[in-house]
Wavefront OBJ file of the C-alpha trace (Angstrom):
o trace
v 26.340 -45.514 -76.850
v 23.041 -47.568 -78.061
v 21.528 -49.138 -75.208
v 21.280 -52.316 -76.612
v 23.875 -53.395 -79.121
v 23.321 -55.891 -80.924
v 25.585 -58.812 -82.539
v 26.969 -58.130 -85.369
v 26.099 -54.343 -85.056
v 29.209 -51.888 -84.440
v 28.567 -49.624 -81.490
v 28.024 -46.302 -81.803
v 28.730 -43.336 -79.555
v 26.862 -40.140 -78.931
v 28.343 -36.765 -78.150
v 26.921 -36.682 -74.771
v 28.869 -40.197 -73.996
v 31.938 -37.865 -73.831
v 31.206 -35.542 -70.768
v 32.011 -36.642 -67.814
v 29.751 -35.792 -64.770
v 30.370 -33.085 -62.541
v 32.732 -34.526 -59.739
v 29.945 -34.923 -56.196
v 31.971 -33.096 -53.605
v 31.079 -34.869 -50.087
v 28.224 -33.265 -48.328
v 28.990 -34.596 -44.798
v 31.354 -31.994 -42.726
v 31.880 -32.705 -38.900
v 34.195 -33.918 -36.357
v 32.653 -36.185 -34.241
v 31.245 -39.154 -36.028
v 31.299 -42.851 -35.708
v 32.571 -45.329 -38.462
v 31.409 -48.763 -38.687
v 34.526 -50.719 -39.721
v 33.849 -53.679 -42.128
v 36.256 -55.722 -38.933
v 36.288 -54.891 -35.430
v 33.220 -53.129 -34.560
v 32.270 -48.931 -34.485
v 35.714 -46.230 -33.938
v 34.433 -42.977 -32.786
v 36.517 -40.146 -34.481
v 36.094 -36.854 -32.288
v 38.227 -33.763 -33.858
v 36.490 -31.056 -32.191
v 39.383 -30.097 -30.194
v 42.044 -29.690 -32.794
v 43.465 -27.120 -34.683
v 44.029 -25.913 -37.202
v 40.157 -26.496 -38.233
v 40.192 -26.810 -41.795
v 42.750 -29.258 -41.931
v 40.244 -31.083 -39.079
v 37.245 -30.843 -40.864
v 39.259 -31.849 -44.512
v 40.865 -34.853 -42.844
v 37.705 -35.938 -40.838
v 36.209 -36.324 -44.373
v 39.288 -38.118 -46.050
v 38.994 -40.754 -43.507
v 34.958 -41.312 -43.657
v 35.308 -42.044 -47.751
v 38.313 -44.072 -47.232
v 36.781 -46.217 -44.715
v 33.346 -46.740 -46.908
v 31.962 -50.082 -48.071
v 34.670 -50.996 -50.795
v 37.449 -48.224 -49.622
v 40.550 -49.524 -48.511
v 40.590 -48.942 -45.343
v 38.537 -51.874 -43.124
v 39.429 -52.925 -39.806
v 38.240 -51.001 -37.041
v 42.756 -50.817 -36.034
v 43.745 -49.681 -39.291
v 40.900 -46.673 -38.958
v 42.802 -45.997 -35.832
v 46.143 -45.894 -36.946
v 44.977 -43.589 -39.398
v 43.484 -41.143 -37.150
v 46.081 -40.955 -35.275
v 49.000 -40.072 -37.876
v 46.261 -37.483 -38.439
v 47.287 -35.942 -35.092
v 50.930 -36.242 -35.506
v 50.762 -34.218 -38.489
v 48.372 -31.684 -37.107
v 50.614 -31.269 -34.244
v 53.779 -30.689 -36.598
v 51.640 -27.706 -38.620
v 50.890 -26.071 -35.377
v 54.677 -25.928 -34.369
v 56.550 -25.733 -38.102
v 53.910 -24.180 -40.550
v 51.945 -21.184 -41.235
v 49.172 -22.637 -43.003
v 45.895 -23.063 -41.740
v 43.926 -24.154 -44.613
v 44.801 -27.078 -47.265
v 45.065 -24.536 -49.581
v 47.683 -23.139 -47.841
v 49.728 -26.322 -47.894
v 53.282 -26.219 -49.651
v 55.276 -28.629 -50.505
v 58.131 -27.944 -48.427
v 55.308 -28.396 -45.070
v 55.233 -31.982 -46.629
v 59.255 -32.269 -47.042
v 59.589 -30.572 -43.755
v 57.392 -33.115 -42.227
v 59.319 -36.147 -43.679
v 62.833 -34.713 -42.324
v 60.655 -34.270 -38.995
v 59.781 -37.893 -38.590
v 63.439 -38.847 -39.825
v 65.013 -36.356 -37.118
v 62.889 -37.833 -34.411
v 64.822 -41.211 -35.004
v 62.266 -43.246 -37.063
v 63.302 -45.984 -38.875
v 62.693 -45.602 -42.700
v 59.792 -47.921 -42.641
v 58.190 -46.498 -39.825
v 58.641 -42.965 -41.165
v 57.137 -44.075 -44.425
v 53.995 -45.822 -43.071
v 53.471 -42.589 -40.903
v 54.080 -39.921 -44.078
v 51.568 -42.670 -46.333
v 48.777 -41.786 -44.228
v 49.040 -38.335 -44.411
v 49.679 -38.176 -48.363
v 46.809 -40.927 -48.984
v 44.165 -38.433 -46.889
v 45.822 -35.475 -49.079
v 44.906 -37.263 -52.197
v 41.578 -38.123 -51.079
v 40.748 -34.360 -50.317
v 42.551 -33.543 -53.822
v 40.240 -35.768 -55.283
v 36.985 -34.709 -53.349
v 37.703 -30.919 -53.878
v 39.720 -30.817 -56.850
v 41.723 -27.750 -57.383
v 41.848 -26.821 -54.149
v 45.543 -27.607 -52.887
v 48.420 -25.969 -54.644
v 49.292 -27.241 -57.974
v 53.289 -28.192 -56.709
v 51.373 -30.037 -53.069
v 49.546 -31.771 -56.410
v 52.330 -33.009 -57.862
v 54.253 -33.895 -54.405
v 51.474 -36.286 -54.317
v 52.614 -38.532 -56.915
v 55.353 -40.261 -54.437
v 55.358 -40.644 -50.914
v 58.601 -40.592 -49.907
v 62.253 -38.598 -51.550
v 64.242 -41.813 -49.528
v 64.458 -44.963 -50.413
v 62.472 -47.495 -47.963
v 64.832 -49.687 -47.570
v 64.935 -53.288 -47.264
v 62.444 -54.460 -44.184
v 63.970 -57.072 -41.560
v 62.236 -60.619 -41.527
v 60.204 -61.159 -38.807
v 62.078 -64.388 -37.246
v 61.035 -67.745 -36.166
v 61.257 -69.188 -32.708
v 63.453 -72.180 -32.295
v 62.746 -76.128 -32.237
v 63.725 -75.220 -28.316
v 61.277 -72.542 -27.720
v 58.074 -74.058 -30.014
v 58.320 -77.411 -27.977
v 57.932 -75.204 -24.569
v 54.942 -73.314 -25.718
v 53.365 -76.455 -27.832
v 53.721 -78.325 -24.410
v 52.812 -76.109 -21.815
v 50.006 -75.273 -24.448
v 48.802 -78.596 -24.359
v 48.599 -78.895 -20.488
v 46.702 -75.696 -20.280
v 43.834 -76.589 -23.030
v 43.299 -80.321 -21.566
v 42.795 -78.508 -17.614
v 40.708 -75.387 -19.571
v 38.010 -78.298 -21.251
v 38.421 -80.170 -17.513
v 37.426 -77.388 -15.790
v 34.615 -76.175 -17.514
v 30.889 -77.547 -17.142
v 32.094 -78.609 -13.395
v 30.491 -75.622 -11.159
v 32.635 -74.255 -8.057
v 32.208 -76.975 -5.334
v 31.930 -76.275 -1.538
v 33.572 -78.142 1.670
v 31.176 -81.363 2.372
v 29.128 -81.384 4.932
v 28.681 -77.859 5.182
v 24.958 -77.412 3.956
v 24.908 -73.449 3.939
v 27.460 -72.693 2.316
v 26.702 -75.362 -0.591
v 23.544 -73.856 -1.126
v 24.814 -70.349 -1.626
v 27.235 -71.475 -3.874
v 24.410 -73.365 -5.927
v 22.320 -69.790 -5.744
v 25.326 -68.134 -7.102
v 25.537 -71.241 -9.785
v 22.157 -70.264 -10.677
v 21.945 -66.897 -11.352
v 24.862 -67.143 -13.497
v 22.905 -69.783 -15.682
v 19.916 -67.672 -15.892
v 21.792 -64.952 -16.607
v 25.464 -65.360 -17.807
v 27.243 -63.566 -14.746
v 27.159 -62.960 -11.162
v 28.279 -59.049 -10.603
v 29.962 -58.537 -7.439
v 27.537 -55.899 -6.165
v 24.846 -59.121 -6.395
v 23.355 -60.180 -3.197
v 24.151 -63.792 -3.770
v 28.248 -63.186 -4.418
v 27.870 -60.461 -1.695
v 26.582 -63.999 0.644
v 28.926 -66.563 -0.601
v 31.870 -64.092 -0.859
v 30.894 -63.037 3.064
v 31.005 -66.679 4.300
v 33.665 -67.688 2.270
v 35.713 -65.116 4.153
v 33.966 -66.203 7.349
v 35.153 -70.023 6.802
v 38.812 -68.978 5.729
v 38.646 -70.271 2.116
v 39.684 -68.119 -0.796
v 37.992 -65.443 -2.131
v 40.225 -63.120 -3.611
v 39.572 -64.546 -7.209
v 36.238 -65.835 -6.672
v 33.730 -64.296 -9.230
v 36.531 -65.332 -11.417
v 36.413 -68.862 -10.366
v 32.802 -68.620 -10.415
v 32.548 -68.165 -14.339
v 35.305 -70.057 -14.945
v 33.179 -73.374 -14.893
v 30.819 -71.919 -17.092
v 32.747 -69.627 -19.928
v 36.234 -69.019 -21.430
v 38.510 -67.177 -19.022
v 40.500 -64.571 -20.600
v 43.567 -66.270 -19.112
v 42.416 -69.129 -21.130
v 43.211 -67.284 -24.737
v 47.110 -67.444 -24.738
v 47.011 -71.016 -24.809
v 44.397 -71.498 -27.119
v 45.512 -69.114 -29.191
v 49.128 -70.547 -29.341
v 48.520 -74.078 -29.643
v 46.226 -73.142 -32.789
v 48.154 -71.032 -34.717
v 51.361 -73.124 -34.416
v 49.392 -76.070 -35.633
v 47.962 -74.632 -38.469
v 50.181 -71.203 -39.421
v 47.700 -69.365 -39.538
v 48.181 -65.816 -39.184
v 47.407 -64.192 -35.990
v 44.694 -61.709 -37.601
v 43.182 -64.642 -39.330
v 42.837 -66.987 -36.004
v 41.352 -63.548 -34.353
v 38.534 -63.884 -36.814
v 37.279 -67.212 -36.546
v 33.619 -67.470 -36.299
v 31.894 -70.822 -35.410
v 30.898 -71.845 -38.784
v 34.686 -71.904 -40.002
v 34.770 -75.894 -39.881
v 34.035 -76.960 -44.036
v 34.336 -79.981 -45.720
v 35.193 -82.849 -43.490
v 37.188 -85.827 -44.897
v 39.217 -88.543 -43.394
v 40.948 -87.341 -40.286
v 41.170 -83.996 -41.866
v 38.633 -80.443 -42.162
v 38.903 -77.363 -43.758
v 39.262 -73.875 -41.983
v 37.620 -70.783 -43.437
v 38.893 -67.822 -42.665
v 39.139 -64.378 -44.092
v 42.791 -62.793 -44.884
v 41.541 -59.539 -45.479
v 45.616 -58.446 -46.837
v 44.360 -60.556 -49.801
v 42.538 -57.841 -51.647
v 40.487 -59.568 -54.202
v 40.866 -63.156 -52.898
v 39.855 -62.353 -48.743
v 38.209 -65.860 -48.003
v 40.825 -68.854 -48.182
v 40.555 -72.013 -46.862
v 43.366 -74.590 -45.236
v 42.758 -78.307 -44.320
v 43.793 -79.753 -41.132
v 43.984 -82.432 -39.361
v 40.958 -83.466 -37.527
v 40.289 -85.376 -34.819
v 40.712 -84.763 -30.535
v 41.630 -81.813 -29.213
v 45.120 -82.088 -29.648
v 44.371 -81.572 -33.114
v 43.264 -78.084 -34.586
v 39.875 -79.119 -35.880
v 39.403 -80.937 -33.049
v 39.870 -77.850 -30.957
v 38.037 -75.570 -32.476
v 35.319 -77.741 -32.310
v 35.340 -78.194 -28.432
v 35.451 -74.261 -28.490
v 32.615 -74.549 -30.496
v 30.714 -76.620 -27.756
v 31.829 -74.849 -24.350
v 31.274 -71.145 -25.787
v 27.723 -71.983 -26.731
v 26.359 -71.348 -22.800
v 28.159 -67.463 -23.032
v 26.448 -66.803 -26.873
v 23.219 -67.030 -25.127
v 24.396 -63.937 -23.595
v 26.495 -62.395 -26.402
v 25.210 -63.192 -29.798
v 28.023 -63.476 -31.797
v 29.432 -65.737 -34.335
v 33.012 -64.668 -33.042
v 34.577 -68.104 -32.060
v 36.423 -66.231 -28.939
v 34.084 -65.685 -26.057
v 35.491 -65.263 -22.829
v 35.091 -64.152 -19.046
v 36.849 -60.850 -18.269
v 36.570 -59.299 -14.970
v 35.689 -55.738 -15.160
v 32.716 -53.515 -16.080
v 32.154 -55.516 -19.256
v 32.299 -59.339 -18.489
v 31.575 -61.296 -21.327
v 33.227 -59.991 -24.559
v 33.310 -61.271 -28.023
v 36.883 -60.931 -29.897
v 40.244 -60.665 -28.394
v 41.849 -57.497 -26.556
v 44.976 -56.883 -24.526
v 46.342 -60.298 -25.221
v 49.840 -59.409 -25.460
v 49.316 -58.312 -21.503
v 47.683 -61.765 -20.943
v 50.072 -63.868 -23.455
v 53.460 -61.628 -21.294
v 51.241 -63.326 -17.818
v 50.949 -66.649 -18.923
v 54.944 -67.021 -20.040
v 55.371 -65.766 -16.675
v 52.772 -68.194 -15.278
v 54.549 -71.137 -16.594
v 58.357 -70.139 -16.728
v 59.231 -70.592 -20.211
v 62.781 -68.943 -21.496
v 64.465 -68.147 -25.135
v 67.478 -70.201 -26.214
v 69.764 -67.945 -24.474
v 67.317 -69.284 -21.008
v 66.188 -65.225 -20.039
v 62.908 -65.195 -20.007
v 60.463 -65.622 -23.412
v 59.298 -62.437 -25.042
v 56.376 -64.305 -27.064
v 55.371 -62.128 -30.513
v 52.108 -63.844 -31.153
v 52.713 -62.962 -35.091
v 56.200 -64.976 -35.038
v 53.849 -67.998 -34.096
v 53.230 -68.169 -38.198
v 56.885 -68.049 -38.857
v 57.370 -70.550 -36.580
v 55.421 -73.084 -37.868
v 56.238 -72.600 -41.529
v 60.165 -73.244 -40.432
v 59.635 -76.521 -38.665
v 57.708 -77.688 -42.110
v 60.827 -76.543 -43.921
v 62.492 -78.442 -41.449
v 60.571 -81.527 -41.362
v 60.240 -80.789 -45.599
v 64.091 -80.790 -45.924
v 63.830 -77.914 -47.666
v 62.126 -79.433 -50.796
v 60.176 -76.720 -51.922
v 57.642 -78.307 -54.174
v 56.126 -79.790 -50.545
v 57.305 -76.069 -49.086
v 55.357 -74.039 -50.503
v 52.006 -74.820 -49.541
v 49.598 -71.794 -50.152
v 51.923 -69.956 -51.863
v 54.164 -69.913 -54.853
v 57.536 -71.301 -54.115
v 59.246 -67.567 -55.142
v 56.913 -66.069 -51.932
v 57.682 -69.429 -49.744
v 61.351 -69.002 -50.351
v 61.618 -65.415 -49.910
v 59.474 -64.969 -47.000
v 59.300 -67.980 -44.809
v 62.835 -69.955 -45.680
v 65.113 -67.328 -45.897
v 64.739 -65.925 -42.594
v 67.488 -65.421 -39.437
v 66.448 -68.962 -38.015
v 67.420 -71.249 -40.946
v 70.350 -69.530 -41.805
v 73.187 -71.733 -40.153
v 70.658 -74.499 -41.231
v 71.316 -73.132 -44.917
v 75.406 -72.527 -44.428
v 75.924 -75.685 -43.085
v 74.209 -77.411 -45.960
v 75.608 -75.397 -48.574
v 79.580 -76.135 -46.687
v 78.479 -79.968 -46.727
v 77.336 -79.394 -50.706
v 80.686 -77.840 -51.264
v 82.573 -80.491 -49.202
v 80.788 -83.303 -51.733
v 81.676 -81.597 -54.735
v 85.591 -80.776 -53.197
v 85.795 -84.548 -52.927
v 84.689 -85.708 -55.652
v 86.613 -83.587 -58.117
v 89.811 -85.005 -55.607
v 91.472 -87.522 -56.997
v 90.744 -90.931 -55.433
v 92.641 -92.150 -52.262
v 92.890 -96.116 -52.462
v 93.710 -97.497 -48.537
v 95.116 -100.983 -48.410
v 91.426 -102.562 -48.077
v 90.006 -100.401 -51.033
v 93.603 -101.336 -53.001
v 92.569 -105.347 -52.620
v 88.801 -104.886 -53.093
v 89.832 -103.850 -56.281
v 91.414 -105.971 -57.485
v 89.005 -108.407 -56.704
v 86.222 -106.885 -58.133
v 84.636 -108.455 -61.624
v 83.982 -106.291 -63.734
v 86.488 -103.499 -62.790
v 84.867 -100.067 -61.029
v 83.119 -98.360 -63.826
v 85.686 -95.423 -65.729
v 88.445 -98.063 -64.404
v 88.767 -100.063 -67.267
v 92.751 -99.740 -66.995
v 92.501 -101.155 -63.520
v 95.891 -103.698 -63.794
v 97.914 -100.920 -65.335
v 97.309 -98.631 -62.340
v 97.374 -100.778 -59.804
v 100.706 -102.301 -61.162
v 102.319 -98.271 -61.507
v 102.411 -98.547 -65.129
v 100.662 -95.369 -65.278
v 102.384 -93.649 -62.480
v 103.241 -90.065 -62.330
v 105.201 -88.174 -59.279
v 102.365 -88.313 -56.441
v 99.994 -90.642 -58.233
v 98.868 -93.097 -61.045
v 97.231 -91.142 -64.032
v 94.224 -93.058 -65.420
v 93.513 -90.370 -68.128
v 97.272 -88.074 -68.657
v 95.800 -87.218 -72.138
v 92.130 -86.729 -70.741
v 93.195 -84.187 -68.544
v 89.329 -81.989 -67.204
v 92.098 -79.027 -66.860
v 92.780 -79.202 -70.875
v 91.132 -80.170 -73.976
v 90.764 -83.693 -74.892
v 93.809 -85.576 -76.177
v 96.154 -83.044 -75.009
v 98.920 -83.803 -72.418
v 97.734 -82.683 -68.927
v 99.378 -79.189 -68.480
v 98.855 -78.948 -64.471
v 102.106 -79.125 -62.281
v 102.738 -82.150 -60.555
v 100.712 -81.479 -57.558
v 97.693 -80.898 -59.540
v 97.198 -84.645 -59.146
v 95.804 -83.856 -55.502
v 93.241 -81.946 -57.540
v 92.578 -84.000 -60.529
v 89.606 -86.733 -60.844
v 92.090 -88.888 -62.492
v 94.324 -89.238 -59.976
v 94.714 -92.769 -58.152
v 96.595 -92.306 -54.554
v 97.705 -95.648 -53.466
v 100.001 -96.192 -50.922
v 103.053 -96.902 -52.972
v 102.802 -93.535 -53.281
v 102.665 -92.322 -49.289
v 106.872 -91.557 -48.853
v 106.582 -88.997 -52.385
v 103.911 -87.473 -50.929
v 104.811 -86.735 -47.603
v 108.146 -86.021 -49.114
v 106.790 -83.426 -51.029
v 104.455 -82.136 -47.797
v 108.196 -81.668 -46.069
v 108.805 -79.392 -49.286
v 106.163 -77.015 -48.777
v 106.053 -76.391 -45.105
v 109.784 -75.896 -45.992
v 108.999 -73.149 -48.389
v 106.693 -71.023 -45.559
v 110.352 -69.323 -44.611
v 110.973 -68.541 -48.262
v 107.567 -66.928 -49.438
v 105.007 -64.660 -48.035
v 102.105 -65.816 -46.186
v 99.445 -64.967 -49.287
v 101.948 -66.313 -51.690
v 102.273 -69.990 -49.585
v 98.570 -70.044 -50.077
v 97.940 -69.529 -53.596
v 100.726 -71.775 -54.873
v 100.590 -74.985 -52.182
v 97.989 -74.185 -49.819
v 95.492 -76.556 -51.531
v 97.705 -78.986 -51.845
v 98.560 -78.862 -48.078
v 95.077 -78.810 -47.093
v 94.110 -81.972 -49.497
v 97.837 -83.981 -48.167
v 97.107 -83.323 -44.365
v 93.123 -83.623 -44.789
v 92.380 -86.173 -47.005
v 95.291 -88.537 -48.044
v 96.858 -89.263 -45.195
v 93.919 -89.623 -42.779
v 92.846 -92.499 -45.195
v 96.146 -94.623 -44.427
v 96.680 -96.326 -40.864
v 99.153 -94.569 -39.187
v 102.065 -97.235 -38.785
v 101.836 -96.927 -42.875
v 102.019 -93.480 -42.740
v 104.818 -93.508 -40.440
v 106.883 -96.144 -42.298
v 106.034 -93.997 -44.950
v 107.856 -90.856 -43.132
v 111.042 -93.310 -42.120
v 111.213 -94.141 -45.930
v 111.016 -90.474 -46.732
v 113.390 -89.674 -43.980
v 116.187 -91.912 -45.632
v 115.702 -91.537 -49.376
v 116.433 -88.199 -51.027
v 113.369 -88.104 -53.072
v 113.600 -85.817 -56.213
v 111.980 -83.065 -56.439
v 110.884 -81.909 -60.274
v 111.740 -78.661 -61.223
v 108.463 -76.786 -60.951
v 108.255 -77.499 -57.582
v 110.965 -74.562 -56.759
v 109.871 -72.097 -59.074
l 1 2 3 4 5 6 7 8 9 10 11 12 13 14 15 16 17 18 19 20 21 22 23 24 25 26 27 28 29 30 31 32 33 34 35 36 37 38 39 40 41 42 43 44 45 46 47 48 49 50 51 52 53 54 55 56 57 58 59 60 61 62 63 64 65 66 67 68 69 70 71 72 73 74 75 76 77 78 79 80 81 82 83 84 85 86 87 88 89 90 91 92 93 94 95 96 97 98 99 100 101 102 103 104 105 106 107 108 109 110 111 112 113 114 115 116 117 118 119 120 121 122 123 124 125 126 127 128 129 130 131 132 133 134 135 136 137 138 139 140 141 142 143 144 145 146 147 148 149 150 151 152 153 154 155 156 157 158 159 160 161 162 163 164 165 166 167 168 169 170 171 172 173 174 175 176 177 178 179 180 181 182 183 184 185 186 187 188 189 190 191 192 193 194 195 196 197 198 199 200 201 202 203 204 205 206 207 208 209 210 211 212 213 214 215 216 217 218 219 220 221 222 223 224 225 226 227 228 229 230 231 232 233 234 235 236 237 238 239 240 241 242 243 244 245 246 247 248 249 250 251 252 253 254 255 256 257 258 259 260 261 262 263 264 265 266 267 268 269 270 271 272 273 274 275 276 277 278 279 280 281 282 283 284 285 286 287 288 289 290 291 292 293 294 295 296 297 298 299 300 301 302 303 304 305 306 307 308 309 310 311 312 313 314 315 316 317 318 319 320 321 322 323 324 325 326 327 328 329 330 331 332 333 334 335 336 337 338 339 340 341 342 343 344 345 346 347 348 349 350 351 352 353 354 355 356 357 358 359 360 361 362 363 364 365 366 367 368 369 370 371 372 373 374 375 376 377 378 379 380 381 382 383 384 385 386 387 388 389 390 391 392 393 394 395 396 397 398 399 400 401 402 403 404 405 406 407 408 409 410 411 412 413 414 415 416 417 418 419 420 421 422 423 424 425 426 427 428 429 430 431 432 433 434 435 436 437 438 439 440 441 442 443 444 445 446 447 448 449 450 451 452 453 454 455 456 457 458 459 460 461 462 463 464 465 466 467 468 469 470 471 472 473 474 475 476 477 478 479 480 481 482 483 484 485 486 487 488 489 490 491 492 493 494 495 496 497 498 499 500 501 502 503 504 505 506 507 508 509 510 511 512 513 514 515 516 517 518 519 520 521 522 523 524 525 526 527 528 529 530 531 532 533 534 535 536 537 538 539 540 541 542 543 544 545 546 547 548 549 550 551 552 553 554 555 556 557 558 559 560 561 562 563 564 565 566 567 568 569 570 571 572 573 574 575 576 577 578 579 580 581 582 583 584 585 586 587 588 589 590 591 592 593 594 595
């Protein structure tokens, strides 16, 4: 092509614009390298013990260029989880295959592998997100080395799995029940965390020795972040702690404590935050200090990256703003008490913390599902069914996004914040949680719209208010006439018998005579209580006659809408006079009725 085209000019091609390069085959080989994930810090992949060696040293290299700058694999757990489906299928060549090159690979060693994962009781998820890992390295070796696996592994490529996925299971919400417990035993634990810090560990007054070990101990740890225990000054105050019976047993713990983060400390922190704000638990993770954007009145914005949003990573959310009890208040005050342990550890992770161990400051969370299963324990909190909680940390987002809908009623313009209302509705309102929520609503929907297509059940005090009113009730013009029975059928009086919403306009209504208890037209007063219990008599006379199913379909509505509605809407020395009246009289029946 011309290097510079000009406007106006059409663009021309040369020959040599058609070759394509020569495909670079990657010169690194090796199996024991370090990657530098984009999130999460440096995995060291070490192969050198695994056989067979070409598919090693092939696989080391698919997972190098798929973990590059701009490759899709980036978090330091994702590189893992890789690496180690890598293993699973090495170990399934060594027992089921006779290959020992790529080249070597058939297709059936990647069908066979598929039925292996099924057989070994994997769900079809699971099994898929195991078999993806191998195919995508398989492709990536395909494409760094093309020609090299067999043309029908090639084309095996193209799909990952013969089996349908399936339909995954929605991860569930907690309940009003269960949020409140960990929102308030949250709370507690973040108001005695910010009490506790900036307060060093006291000593017993009076006692002048051991108060100035403890302020030696104090000391160091200022100078230089911690106090190990093999120190001489925690070696002194730990020895005449001991000496003077006080306890010692978590002491370097409760030394730090009053200057950094416990790890204890995360659960609650963690919790309260992403319950206020929904964000998701990989997103909260990765909160650096300079996350806080944007102030305005009583609220902030959050940065944060999502890095499942390929293309659009960085997002921001507002929230509220103000003490700790809000979110941007808290991560504000974390802000201000982790800026003694970055001295230490410079890092712009917003989660510094006290760990005892080898390494006791650390940047970024680890183990917390070990720490949040101690601090349920720590504070007794139980499910609905009162056993004791099993917290998921990544139900927290769920949880918050169903009390919106909750406090939203469901209107899904205010929903659906952050998302369209397709993905809001799909993936955070239909879920396990909300469905009796859902049931019940669409039963009371169905209940309003039964009713009002009923016909209209006038008690004595609804009879007289209207006939009082001025104008008549609107679509009552013929008020007088009904009220007076000019207009009476069998069980009713028929405001509209030529209007009928069962036929077309101006022709007679064709329903039998206990259509009425269906029909908007219908006005039930209680001139008209001994017919219709007469006719109730009828019916539960006919169960002897007619099958169960049968009973249903011809007077089981009309049952239901007698005992339900009409009668319930009359006091009940009416409806017994009513039944006397009913009892006396032979009341004809029409002829329909005993069809």
């Amino acid at each position: 092509m011309t290097e510079r085209p000009r406007k106006g000019a059409p663009v021309r091609f040369a020959p040599a614009d058609a070759i394509v390069a020569a495909h670079a085959r990657d010169p690194v080989l090796g199996l024991r390298f370090n990657i530098e994930a984009r999130y999460g810090g440096t995995f060291e992949v070490d192969l050198t013990g695994v056989h067979p060696r070409p598919f090693a040293i092939a696989f080391a290299g698919a997972l190098r260029r798929q973990s590059e700058l701009g490759a899709p694999l980036g978090a330091r757990s994702t590189i893992k989880q890789h690496f180690q489906a890598y293993l699973r299928f090495f170990a399934y060549l060594r027992e089921h295959s006779t290959a020992k090159t790529p080249a070597d690979l058939r297709t059936n060693d990647i069908d066979g592998y598929e039925d292996f994962l099924e057989a070994r009781g994997m769900t079809p998820i699971h099994r898929h997100t195991v078999l993806a890992k191998a195919i995508l390295a398989l492709r990536s070796i395909d494409a760094n080395q093309p020609g090299l696996l067999h043309e029908g592994v090639r084309r095996r490529l193209s799909y990952t799995s013969r089996q349908s996925v399936g339909r995954s299971r929605a991860r569930d919400a907690y309940s009003s029940f269960v949020a409140r417990q960990l929102r308030d035993a949250a709370r507690g634990d973040i108001a005695s965390i910010f009490r506790r810090i900036g307060k060093p560990l006291g000593s017993d007054d009076g006692d002048a020795n051991l108060r100035r070990v403890t302020d030696e101990a104090n000391a160091r740890i200022v100078v230089s972040g911690r106090l190990s225990s093999g120190d001489h000054a925690f070696k002194s105050l730990y020895f005449m702690r001991l000496r003077r019976n006080l306890p010692v047993s978590t002491l370097a713990e409760d030394l730090h404590a009053r200057f950094h983060l416990r790890a204890m400390d995360i659960p609650p922190l963690l919790t309260f935050l992403s319950l206020e704000t929904g964000l998701e638990l990989e997103c909260c993770k990765a909160l650096t200090i300079d996350c806080l954007q944007n102030p305005g009145p009583g609220t902030i914005e959050i940065a944060y990256v999502k890095r499942r949003a390929r293309g659009a990573e960085h997002k921001h959310i507002r929230v509220r703003d103000g003490g700790i009890g809000t979110p941007g208040g808290l991560i504000r005050k974390l802000i201000e008490v982790t800026a003694f342990t970055r001295q230490f550890v410079p890092s712009k992770i917003l989660w510094l913390y006290y760990y005892t161990g080898r390494k006791q400051l650390r940047a970024g969370l680890e183990h917390q599902q070990e720490l949040v299963a101690r601090w349920i324990k720590g504070h007794h909190l139980v499910d609905d069914d009162g056993e004791p909680l099993r917290l998921v940390l990544s139900r927290l987002r769920k949880t918050h996004k169903a009390l919106w809908y909750l406090k939203t009623e469901g209107h899904m313009a205010r929903f659906a914040v952050g998302h369209t209302p397709e993905i809001a509705a799909r993936h955070y309102a239909d879920i396990p949680s909300l469905r009796l929520l859902h049931e019940a609503t669409i039963a009371e929907a169905l209940s309003e719209v039964a009713a009002a297509a009923g016909p209209i059940v006038l008690a004595p005090a609804d009879e007289d208010s209207w006939r009082q009113s001025d104008p008549p009730p609107e679509g009552r013009e013929d008020r007088d006439g009904l009220l007076r029975g000019e207009q009476d059928v069998w069980l009713a009086a028929c405001s509209g018998f030529d209007r009928s919403p069962f036929a077309e306009p101006g022709a007679p209504c064709p329903q039998p005579f206990w259509g009425c208890l269906e029909c908007r037209n219908a006005v039930i007063t209680a001139r008209k209580l001994p017919a219709i219990i007469a006719f109730q008599q009828f019916i539960e006379e006919q169960r002897a006659s007619l099958s169960a199913s049968d009973w249903a379909m011809k007077f089981g509505r009309a049952h239901a809408r007698i005992a339900g509605q009409v009668l319930p809407s009359f006091p009940e020395s009416m409806v017994a006079a009513a039944r006397r009246e009913a009892g006396v009289h032979t009341l004809y029946l029409p002829p329909e009725a005993r069809q």
